[in-house]
Each structure stands twice: as structure tokens, then as C-alpha cells.
KOLDREN-122354 format. One line per field, with one value per residue (C-alpha): residue in one letter; y, x, z. Coordinates in steps of 0.05 Angstrom, whole numbers, plus 32768, in hexadecimal, padded with zeros to 4 digits. Each point is the difference from the previous one (the first is absolute). Layout:
aa	(A	...)
y	(Y	...)
x	(X	...)
z	(Z	...)
REM end
This chain:
aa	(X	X	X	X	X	X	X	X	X	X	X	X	X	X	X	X	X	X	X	X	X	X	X	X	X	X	X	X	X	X	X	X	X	X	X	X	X	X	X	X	X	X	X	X	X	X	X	X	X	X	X	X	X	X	X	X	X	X	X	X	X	X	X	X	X	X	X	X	X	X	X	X	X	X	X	X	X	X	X	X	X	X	X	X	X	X	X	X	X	X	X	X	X	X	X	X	X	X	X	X	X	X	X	X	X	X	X	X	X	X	X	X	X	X	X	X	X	X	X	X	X	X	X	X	X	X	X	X	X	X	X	X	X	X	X	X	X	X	X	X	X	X	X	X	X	X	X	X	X	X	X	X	X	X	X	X	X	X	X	X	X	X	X	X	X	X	X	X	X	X	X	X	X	X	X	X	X	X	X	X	X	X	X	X	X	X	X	X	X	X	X	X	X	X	X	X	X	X	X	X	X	X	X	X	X	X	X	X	X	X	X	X	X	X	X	X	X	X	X	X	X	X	X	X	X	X	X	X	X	X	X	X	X	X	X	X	X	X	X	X	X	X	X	X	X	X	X	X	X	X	X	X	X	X	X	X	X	X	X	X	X	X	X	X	X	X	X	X	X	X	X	X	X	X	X	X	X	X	X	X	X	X	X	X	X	X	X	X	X	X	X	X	X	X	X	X	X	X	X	X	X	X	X	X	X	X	X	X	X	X	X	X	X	X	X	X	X	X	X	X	X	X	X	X	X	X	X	X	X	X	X	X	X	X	X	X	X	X	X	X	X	X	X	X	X	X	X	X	X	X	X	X	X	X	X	X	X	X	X	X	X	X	X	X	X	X	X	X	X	X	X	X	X	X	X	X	X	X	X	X	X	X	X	X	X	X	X	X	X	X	X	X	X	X	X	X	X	X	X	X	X	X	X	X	X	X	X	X	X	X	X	X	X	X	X	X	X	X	X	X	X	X	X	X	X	X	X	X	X	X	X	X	X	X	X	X	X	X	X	X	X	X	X	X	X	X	X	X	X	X	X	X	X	X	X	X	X	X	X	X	X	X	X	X	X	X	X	X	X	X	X	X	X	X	X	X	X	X	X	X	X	X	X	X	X	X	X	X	X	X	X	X	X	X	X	X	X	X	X	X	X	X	X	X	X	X	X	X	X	X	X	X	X	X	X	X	X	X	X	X	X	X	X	X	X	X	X	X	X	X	X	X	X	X	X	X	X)
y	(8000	8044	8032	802F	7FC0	7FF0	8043	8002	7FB7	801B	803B	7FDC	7FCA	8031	8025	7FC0	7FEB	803A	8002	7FC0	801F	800A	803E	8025	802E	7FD0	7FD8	7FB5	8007	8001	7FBD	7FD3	8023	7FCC	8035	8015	8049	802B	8021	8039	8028	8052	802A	8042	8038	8003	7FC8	8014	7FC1	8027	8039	801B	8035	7FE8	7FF1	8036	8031	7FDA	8001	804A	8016	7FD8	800C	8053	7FEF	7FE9	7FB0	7FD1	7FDB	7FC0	7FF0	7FB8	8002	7FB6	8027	8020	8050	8017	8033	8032	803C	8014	7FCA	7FCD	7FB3	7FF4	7FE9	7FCB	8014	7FD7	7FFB	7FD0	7FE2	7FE7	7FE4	8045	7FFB	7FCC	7FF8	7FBE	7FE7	7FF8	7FBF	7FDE	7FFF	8048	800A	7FDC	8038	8035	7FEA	7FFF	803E	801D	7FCE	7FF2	7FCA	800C	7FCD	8016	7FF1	8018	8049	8031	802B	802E	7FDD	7FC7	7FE6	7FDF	7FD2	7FF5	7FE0	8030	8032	8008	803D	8028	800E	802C	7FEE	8036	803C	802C	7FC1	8012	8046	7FDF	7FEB	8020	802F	8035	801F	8033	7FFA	8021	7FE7	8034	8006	7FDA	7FC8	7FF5	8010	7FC9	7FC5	8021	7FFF	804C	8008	8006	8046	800B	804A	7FF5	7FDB	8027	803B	7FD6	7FBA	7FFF	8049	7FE2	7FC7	8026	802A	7FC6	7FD9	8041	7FF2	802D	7FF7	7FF9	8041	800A	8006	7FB0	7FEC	8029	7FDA	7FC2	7FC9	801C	7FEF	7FCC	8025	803A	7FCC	7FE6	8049	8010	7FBC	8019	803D	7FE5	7FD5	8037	7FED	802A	8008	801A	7FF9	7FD3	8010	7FCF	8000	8012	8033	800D	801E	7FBA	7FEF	8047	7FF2	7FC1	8021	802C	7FBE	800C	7FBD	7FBF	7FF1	7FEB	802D	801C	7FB0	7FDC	7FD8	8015	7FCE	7FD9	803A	8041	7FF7	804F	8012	803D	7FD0	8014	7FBC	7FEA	7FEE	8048	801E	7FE6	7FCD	802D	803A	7FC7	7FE5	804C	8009	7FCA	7FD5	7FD5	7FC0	7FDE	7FBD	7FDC	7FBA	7FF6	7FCF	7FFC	7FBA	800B	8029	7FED	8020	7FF5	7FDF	8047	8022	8022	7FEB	7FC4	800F	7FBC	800F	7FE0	8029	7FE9	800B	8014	7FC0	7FF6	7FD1	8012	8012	800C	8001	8034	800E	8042	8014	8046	8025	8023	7FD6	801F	7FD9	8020	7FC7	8008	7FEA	7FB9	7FF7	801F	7FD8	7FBF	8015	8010	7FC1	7FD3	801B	7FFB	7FB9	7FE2	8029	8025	8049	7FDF	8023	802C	8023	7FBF	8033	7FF9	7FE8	8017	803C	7FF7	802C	800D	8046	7FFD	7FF9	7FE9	8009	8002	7FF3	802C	7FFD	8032	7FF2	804E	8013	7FE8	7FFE	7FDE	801E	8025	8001	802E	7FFA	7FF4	8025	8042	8003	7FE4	7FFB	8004	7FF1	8009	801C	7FBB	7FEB	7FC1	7FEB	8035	7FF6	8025	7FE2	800F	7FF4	7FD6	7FF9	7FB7	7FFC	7FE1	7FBA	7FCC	7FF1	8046	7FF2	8036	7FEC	803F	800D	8020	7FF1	8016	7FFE	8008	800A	7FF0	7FFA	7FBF	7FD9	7FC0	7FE2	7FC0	7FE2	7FE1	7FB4	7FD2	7FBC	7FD6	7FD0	8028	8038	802E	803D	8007	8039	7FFA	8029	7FEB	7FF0	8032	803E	8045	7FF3	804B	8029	7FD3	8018	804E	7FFF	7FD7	802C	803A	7FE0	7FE4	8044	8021	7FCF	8008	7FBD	8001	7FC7	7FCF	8005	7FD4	7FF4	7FDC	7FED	7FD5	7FD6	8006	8021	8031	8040	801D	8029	7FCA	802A	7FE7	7FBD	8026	8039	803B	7FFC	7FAE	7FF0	803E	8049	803A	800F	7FB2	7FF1	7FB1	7FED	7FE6	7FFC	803D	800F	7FE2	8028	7FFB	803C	7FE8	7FE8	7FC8	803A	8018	7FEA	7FDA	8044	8047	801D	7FFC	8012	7FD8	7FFD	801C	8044	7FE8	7FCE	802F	8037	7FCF	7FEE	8048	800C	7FC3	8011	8041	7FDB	7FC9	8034	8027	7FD5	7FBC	800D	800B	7FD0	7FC0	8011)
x	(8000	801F	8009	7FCA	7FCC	8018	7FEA	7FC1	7FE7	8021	7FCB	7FC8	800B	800F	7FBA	7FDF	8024	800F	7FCD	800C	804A	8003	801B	7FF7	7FC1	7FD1	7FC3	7FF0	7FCC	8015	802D	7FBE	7FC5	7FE1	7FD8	801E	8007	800D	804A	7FFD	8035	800F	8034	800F	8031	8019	7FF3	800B	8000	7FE5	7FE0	8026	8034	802E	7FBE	7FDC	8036	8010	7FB9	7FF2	8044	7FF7	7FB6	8016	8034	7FC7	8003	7FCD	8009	7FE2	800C	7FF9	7FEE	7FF2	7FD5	7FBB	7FF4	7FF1	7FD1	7FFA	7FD5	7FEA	7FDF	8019	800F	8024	8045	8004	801A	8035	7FC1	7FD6	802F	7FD8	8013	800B	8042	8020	8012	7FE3	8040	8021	8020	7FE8	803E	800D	7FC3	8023	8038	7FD0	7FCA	8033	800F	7FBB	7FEF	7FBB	7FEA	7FF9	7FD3	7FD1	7FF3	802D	7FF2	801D	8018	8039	8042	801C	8037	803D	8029	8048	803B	800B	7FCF	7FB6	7FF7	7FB4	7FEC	7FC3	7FCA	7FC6	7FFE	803C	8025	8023	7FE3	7FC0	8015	8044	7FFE	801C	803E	8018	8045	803E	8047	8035	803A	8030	7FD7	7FE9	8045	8016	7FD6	7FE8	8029	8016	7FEF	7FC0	800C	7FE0	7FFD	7FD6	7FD7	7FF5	7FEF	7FD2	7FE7	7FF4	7FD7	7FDB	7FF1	7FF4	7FD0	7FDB	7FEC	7FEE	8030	7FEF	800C	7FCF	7FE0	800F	7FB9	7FFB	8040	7FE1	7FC1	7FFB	8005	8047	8019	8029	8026	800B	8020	802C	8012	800D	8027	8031	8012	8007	802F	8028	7FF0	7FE7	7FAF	7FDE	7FBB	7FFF	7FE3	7FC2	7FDB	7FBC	7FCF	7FFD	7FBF	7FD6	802A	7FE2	7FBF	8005	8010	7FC4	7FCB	7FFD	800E	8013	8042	8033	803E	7FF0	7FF9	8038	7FDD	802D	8027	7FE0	7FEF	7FD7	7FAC	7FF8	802A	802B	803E	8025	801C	800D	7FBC	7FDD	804A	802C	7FC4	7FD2	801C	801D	7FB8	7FE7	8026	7FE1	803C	7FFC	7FE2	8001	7FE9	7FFA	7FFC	8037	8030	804B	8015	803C	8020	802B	8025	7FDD	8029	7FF2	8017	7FC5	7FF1	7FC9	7FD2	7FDF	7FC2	7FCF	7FBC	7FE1	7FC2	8009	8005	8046	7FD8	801B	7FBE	8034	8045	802C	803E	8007	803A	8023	8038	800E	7FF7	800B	8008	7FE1	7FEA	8025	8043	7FE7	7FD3	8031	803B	7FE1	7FD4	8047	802F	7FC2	800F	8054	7FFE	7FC7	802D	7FB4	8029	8048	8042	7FDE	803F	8022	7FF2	7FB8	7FE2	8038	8008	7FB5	7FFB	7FCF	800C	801A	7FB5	7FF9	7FB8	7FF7	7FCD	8006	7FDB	800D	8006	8009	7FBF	7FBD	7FFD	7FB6	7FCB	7FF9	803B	7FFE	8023	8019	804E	800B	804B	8045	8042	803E	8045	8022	8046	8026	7FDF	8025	7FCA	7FCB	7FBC	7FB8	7FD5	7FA9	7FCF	7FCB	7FB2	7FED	7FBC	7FC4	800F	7FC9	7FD5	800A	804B	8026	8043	801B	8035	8010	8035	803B	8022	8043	8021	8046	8039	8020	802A	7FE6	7FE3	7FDF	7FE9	7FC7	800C	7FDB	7FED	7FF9	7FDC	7FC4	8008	7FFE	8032	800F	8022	803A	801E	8044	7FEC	800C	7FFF	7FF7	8025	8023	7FBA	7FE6	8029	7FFE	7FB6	7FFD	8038	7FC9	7FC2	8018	8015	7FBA	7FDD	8027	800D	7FBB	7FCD	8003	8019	7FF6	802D	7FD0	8034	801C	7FBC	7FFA	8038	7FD6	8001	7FC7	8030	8023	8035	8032	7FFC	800E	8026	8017	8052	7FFB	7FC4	7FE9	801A	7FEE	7FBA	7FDB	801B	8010	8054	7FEF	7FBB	7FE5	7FB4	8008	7FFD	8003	7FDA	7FF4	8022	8027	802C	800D	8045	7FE3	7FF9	7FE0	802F	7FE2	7FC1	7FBA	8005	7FC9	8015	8044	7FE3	7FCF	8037	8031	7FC4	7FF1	804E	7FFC	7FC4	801A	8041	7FD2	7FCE	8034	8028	7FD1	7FBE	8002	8039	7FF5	7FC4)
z	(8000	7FEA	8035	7FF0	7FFB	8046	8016	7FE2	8013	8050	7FF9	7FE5	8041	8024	7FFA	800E	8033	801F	802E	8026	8011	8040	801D	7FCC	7FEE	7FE7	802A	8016	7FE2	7FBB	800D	8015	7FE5	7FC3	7FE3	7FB8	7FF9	7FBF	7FF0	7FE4	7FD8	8001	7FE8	802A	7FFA	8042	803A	804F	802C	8040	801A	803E	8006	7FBB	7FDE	800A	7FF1	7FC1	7FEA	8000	7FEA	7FC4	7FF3	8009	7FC6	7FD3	8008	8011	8037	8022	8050	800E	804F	8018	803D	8001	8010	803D	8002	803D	8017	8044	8029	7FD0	8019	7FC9	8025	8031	8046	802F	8035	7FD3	7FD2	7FB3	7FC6	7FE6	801B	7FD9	7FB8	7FEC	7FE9	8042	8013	8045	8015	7FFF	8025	8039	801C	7FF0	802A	803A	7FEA	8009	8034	7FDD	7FCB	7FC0	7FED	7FBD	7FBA	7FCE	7FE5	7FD3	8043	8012	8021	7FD8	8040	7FDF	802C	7FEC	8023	8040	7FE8	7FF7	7FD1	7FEE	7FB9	7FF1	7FD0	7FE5	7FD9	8025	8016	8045	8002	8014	804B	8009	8036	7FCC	801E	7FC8	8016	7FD7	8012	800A	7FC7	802D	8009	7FC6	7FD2	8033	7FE8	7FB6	7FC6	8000	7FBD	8013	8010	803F	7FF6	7FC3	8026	803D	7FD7	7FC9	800E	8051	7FFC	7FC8	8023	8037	7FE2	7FDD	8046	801F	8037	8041	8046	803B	8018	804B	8012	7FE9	802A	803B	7FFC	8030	7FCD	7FF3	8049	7FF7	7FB9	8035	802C	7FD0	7FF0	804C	800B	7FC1	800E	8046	7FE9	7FD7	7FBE	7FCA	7FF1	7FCC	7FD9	7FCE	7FB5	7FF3	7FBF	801D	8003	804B	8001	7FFA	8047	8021	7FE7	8026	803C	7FF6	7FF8	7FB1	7FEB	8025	801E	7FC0	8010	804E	8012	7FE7	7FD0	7FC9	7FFB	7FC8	7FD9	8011	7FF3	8002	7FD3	7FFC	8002	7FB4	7FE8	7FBA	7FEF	8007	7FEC	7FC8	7FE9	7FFD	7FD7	7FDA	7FE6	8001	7FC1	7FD3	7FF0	8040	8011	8048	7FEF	8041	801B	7FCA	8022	7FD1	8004	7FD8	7FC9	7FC6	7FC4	7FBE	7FC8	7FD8	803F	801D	804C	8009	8046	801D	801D	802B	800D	803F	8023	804E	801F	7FCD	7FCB	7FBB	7FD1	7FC4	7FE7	7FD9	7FE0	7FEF	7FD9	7FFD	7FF2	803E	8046	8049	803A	8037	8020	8048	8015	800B	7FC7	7FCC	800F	7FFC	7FBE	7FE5	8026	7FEB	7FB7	7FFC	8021	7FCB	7FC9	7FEF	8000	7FEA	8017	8041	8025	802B	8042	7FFA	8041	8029	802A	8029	803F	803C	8005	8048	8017	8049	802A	8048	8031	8038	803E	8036	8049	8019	7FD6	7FE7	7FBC	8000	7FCF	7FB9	7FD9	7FC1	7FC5	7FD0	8015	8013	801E	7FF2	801B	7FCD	800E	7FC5	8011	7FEA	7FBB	800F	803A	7FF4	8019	8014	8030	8003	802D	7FE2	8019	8025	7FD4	8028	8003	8004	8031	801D	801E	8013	800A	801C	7FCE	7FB9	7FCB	7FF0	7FC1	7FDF	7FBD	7FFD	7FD4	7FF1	7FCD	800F	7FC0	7FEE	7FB8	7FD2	7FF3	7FC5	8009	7FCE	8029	8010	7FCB	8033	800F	804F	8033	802F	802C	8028	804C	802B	7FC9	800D	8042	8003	7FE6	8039	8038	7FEC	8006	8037	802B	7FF3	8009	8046	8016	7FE3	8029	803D	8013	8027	7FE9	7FC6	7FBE	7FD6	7FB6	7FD1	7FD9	8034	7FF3	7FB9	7FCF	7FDF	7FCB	7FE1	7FD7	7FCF	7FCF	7FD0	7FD5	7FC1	8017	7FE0	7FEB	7FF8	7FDE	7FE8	7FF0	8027	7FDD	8006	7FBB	8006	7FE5	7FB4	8008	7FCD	801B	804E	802F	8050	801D	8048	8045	7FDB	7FDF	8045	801A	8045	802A	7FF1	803A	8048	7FDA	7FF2	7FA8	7FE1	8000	7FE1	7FCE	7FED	7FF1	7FE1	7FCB	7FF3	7FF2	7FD2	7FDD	7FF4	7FDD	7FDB	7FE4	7FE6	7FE8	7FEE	7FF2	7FB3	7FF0	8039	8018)
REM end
């Protein structure tokens, strides 16, 4: 069989089997269901795999530039308005929560984690929980990917820190004065009005405030993409609790919160040339023997059953599908030799972004009752880029059954150059994460010499990652320098692009990422429109 028959007989399997690999993006459903459904066939001029941070700023820099554009999101919308239930909250846990892909056994550390059960049917729902060796990483699913539940900390590193662990042709000062106000401006980002961390359900981020500066450390307000004013009309009885109560933390049913979906999306399908075609799950991608990209695609219902097949071929394909989802589309793809002669650094160079959370539980105070949220202070230290890190106070939602543990979260970023990897098997046609034992060990004990002295030594804290070794910010996979150059554009590979956290070298610099991915894709797209769009794309 000549080469380029081998490739397209891999992508034709590929697109049938594609949804009985595990790990990757694509249901159970589709591997045991005996119903027959129809494949379809479409031709597009520009694909993005993913509607987060990369996607969205991909898909409305490109529409703006005159091309049509079609965003493959394998998650439903989530519509919100005051007095919605649209989210599910911690205190009575649905199958809203899960994406209906997840793997029982991932279910496992992250019901320790939460200390509830997660027992419901499958559903097309919001946290997809990867577990790798030493690590159990989160992946979003739904129209504004991890903009949806992220507590949405609009957090710019400092030039030090980030010419530390960013290529320096970057150009930071480009950046600062461009991308990051852009961004900036886009998500609305404000901090909390005083009169809201006066109010009573702000005790406990007052505490954490005290406790800091207490402590000598440096506090400020923190810049949150979010209209403050839904949170005061809470206060004043307008609408029901969403913001003033804590029960945030699995998205925001008043509104006012400016994620992806009502941002970036939206102007994106406001000018005509965008389509958000949902419930689209990628199972795998594949170069075409003529040389235009090949998208396998199952369409499910909600519960994850596949109600139709696609391959939709194109000249221009963005992979914005999150760190986790990316890399294995694209290590799936080099190891089956569908996209031949991918950069041999693929899959390599995975970080956790330093992320460690705390439970913290007072002795010397009561921290009982309403906790609001989402954040509204934060702690840098940021004088050695080489062990930089910022530390926020984090609402305790209302748990179930009305337990009030007494406590709140607290959360750091750090910097780290631990790195693990993507693997393929051939065995089980399924790509899988690794991270060494005992990584991030340095990020770990900066953050954990501050939080110890912000909580005083008085009461119990509590390192979640001593239970389970978790991130909800997964970076790197296809990073920037190894894989790909500066702007997403993929070594060899004319019309792939990576536009999301697997670009991002394994840390966005004692910072949470969206603020950084965001502005890395808006200095990209910048580059690409200029420089693509007419000839690649």
C-alpha cells in the first residue's frame, strides 16, 4: 500500500473507529450502539476544534478578516439570565456536571475529591475529569469551554516572569500594550466594588484579606470578567443568590459573568460568517491525500449517543480543543501516521501550572455561613520569577445536605519546570498523560511557605493535592518553540494551527491562563490574518 493510500484508509478507520478510542473525545456510546446512523460529508473554509479562549479568539478574528468559519464544540450552550437554573451547583450535584464521556475510573479520585458521589446517567455536561499517571487533570466542555466554570481571574504576569518562562520573542512589551488590554477590554474585566466586600456575605474574603496583610504579604483586588452590578442587586433582594452565595462555582445562573460564550462567540456569530455547531464530538483528524485537513465527527444527542457522523474537510484547521483534548487529537494522529511527519516533540512539555488548592479551616475564627464569590483579592509574590506565585481566597460553596464545614479555599498558581507527556497505545488505541511522581515539588513549597503563614498556623489546612494530584489548568502538549512557532502555526503542517492551552509552555507565570491564552491567540491571529488568510487560509 503506497504511503498516501495508507493515510487515507488510517482516516477513513479512523472516523469509524474513532469513537470507541478511549481517552480521546469521542463517546461509549458510539462503540456499542447497533443502530446504523448516516455519514455525512462537508467541505468548510476554516474548521476550529473548540470554543473556549483559543477558539473563540480564532473564530472572530478570522470571521472579522472576511472567512467563514465553523466551531465544532462537542458541548451544548448554556444559556443564562436572572433567576436562571441553568448550572448545577456543588450543594445538589446532577448529571449536568459531567461530560458523558468520562471514564468510571476517573470518577473515582474525584469523588474523594468532592467527597460526594457522582452517580448519574451520562449527559452532555460541563467537566470532562481526565486521570493520568500522578495527575488527574479537568477539561471543559460547552459553548465557552473553561470560561463557563472558571472562577475568572483576569490575571497579567509581570515582564520578569513571564520573559522567564516565554520565549522572549514574544515581545512582552507588545503584548502588554496590545493583546492583554484587548483581552482585557473584551471580558469586561472589573474588580469588586467595596460596598460588595463590605456586605456580610464577603466576611470570610475580608478575612483572608486581614490574615495577608497580617502576614506581610502584598494584597490587592483582583480583575474578574464580570459585571458587578448583578452581585449588588443580589444584595439588594433583586434576584436570587448566584454570586452573593457562593454558588458560582459551576457557572453563574444570573448572568453578568462575561465568558467566551456572550464575548468572543457571540460577536463572532454576530457577523454572519460563524457557525457554533454543537454536540459535535471530533473523534480524530487526518491529512487528506490532496492535502486539505479531514475532521471525524460524531454528532450526539445529550446522553453521548451518536445520531450521525461527519467528515468535514477544509483547508484551514485550529485546534482549540484544550491542552488535554488537543494533544491527544494530534499524538492519536502522528502515532496512526493519519497527519505523517508531526514535529518528534509533540506530546511533550505538559504542565499543571503550579496549581495547588487548600482547605482551610480556622481555629482562632468562625468562618461558618455565606460565602460570596466568585474572587475578589490576591496575593502576588513575584520578586523571583524562578518560584513566583499568587495565592486567592476561594468561596466553600454550599455543600449538600446543608454542611458547613467552617472553612474556605485557598488557591495557588505557581511556577514550575516539572513536565510530563502524552503516550499512544497501540493496544487500546488510546493516547494517555503522565506526569513524573512527585512534580511540581518547588511551585509546591513556595505556595505552601505563604499559605501557612497567611493562615497562621491556627486550625487545619488541608492540601488537596496530597489526596488527589490535581490541575484544572492543563498547558503545554504542543507547545510553542517545539511543536509549533510563536503564532499556533504547527512545524510542516501548512493550515494547522494550535490556538489554545496546548501551545502554552506548561505555566502562564504564577497566573490562572485564560488571560494569557487569550492574549497569545489575539497576537497570533493578528500574525495569521496578516499573513495567511488569502494564501493558506
Amino acid at each position: 500500500m503506497s504511503s498516501a493510500s495508507r493515510r487515507t484508509f488510517l482516516a477513513g478507520a479512523a472516523g469509524a473507529a474513532g469513537a470507541a478510542a478511549s481517552g480521546l473525545l469521542a463517546g461509549p456510546a458510539a462503540a456499542t450502539s447497533p443502530r446504523r446512523v448516516r455519514l455525512v460529508r462537508e467541505e468548510h473554509r476554516a474548521v476550529v476544534i473548540g470554543s473556549g479562549f483559543g477558539g473563540g479568539v480564532a473564530a472572530l478574528r478570522l470571521a472579522e478578516a472576511g472567512v467563514p468559519v465553523t466551531v465544532l464544540e462537542r458541548g451544548r450552550r448554556w444559556p443564562t439570565g436572572p433567576d436562571a437554573q441553568t448550572f448545577p451547583t456543588v450543594r445538589s450535584l446532577d448529571k449536568r456536571v459531567l461530560f458523558h464521556t468520562t471514564a468510571p475510573e476517573a470518577l473515582k479520585p474525584l469523588q474523594k475529591l468532592l467527597g460526594t458521589p457522582l452517580n448519574f446517567g451520562p449527559y452532555v455536561g460541563l467537566l470532562e475529569p481526565v486521570l493520568g499517571q500522578n495527575m488527574l487533570a479537568m477539561c471543559a466542555a460547552g459553548v465557552g469551554g473553561g470560561s463557563l466554570v472558571y472562577q475568572g481571574m483576569t490575571l497579567q504576569p509581570s515582564a520578569e516572569v513571564f520573559n522567564t518562562w516565554f520565549p522572549n520573542e514574544l515581545d512582552y512589551d507588545l503584548m502588554d500594550r496590545v493583546h492583554y488590554p484587548r483581552v482585557a477590554k473584551m471580558l469586561g474585566a472589573a474588580t469588586a466594588p467595596d460596598e460588595l466586600i463590605a456586605s456580610d456575605s464577603y466576611r470570610v474574603s475580608r478575612t483572608f484579606g486581614e490574615r495577608v496583610e497580617a502576614a506581610g504579604y502584598d494584597l490587592r483586588k483582583i480583575p474578574m470578567p464580570i459585571d458587578w452590578s448583578y452581585a449588588l442587586a443580589e444584595l439588594r433582594g433583586e434576584m436570587a443568590p448566584s454570586y452573593t452565595n457562593g454558588d458560582c462555582a459551576l457557572g453563574v445562573n444570573n448572568g453578568g459573568k462575561h465568558s467566551v460564550d456572550v464575548t468572543y462567540i457571540e460577536q463572532a456569530e454576530a457577523t454572519g460568517l460563524v457557525q457554533v455547531a454543537t454536540r459535535h464530538n471530533v473523534t480524530s483528524v487526518a491529512r487528506a491525500a490532496d492535502g486539505r485537513w479531514e475532521v471525524h465527527v460524531d454528532r450526539t444527542d445529550d446522553a453521548g449517543d451518536v445520531v450521525e457522523q461527519k467528515i468535514l474537510t477544509t483547508r484551514a484547521l485550529v485546534m482549540a480543543a484544550g491542552s488535554l483534548n488537543t494533544s491527544k487529537l494530534l499524538v492519536r494522529a502522528a502515532a496512526t501516521d493519519t497527519i505523517p511527519d508531526l514535529p518528534e516533540k509533540l506530546g511533550q512539555g505538559w504542565g499543571t501550572n503550579g496549581d495547588r488548592i487548600y482547605m482551610w479551616r480556622p481555629f482562632d475564627e468562625n468562618l461558618t455561613g455565606t460565602q460570596g464569590g466568585p474572587v475578589v483579592y490576591q496575593s502576588q509574590d513575584w520578586a523571583d520569577p524562578t518560584r513566583a506565585n499568587t495565592v486567592i481566597q476561594a468561596s466553600l460553596p454550599p455543600l449538600p445536605l446543608g454542611l458547613d464545614l467552617g472553612a474556605t479555599m485557598l488557591v495557588g498558581f505557581g511556577v514550575s519546570a516539572d513536565r510530563g507527556s502524552f503516550r499512544y497505545s497501540s493496544l487500546t488505541d488510546s493516547v494517555s498523560l503522565r506526569f513524573p511522581f512527585g512534580g511540581d515539588s518547588a511551585s509546591y513549597r513556595a505556595i505552601h511557605e505563604r499559605v501557612s503563614k497567611i493562615s497562621g498556623g491556627l486550625g487545619a489546612l488541608i492540601d488537596t493535592n496530597a489526596i488527589v494530584n490535581s490541575t484544572w489548568h492543563p498547558l503545554g502538549g504542543a507547545n510553542m518553540g517545539t511543536v509549533c512557532d510563536l503564532d499556533g502555526r504547527v512545524q510542516g503542517q501548512d493550515g494547522l494551527y494550535v490556538l489554545d492551552g496546548a501551545l502554552i509552555p506548561g505555566t502562564t507565570g504564577a497566573c490562572n491562563p485564560s488571560m494569557t491564552i487569550a492574549a497569545v491567540a489575539e497576537r497570533a491571529m493578528d500574525n495569521i490574518v496578516a499573513k495567511d488568510v488569502g494564501t493558506v487560509i
